[in-house]
C-alpha positions in Angstrom: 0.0 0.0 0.0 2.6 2.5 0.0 2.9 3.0 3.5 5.9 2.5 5.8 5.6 2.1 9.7 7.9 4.1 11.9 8.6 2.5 15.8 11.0 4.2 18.1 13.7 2.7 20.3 14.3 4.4 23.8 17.5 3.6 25.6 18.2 4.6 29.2 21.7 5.7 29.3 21.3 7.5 32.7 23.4 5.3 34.8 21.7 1.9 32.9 23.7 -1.3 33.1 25.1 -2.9 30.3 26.5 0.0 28.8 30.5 -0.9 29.0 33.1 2.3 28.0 35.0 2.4 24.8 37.7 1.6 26.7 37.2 -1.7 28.0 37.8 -3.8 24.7 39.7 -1.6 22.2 39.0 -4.6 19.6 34.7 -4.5 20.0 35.0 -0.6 20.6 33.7 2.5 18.9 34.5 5.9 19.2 34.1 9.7 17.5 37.3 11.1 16.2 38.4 15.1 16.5 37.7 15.5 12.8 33.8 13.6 13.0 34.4 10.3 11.9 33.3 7.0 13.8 36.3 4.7 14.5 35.5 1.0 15.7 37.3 -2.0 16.8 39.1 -4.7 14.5 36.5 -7.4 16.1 33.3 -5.1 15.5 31.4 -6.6 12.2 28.6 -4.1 11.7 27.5 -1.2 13.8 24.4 0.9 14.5 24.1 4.6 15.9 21.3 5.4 17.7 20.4 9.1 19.0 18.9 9.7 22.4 15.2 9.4 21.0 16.0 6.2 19.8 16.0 6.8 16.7 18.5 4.8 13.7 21.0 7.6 12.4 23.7 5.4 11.4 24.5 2.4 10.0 27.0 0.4 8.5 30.3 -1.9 8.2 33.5 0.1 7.7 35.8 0.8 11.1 36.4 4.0 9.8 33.0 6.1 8.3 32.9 9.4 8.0 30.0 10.8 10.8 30.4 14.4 10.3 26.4 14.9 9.2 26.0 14.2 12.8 25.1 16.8 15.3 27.2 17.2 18.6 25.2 14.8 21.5 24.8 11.6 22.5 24.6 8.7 20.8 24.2 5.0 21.4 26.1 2.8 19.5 25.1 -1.3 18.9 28.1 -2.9 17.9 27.9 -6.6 16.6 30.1 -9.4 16.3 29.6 -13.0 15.3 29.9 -13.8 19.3 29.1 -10.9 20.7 27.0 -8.0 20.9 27.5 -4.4 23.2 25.9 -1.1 23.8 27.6 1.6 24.5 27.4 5.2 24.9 29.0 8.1 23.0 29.6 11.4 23.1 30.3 13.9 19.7 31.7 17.1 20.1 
């Protein structure tokens, strides 16, 4: 019919659990360079960006994707893995 459905995603990143730092496992990690682009781990096989509405901003494959259309906030990033699968928050300037 022509017609698409659009469903929101809410993530709690005051102080929620499961949310590790970028820090923790530099190979299943992303993080926001000076110049705007999204960096990730070697071990990170796709990645999603969510902002703080919950809405998808982002998507893709590459470890190194240029993110500069992106507005300074916070964002929540999904990384994936065959194995594994993390949340975590981030922060672009």
């Amino acid at each position: 019919s022509g017609r698409s459905e659009v469903k929101r995603i809410t993530f709690d990143v005051q102080g929620g659990t499961g949310i590790d730092k970028a820090t923790a496992a530099p190979d299943f990690s992303a993080h926001f360079s000076a110049d705007g682009r999204l960096l990730t781990g070697s071990a990170v096989d796709r990645w999603e960006i969510y902002d703080t509405a919950g809405r998808l901003v982002l998507r893709g494959v590459a470890h190194d994707t240029d993110a500069s259309m992106l507005s300074a906030a916070y964002y929540v990033a999904r990384l994936y893995s065959t194995t594994r699968t993390k949340s975590l928050k981030l922060i672009k300037r």
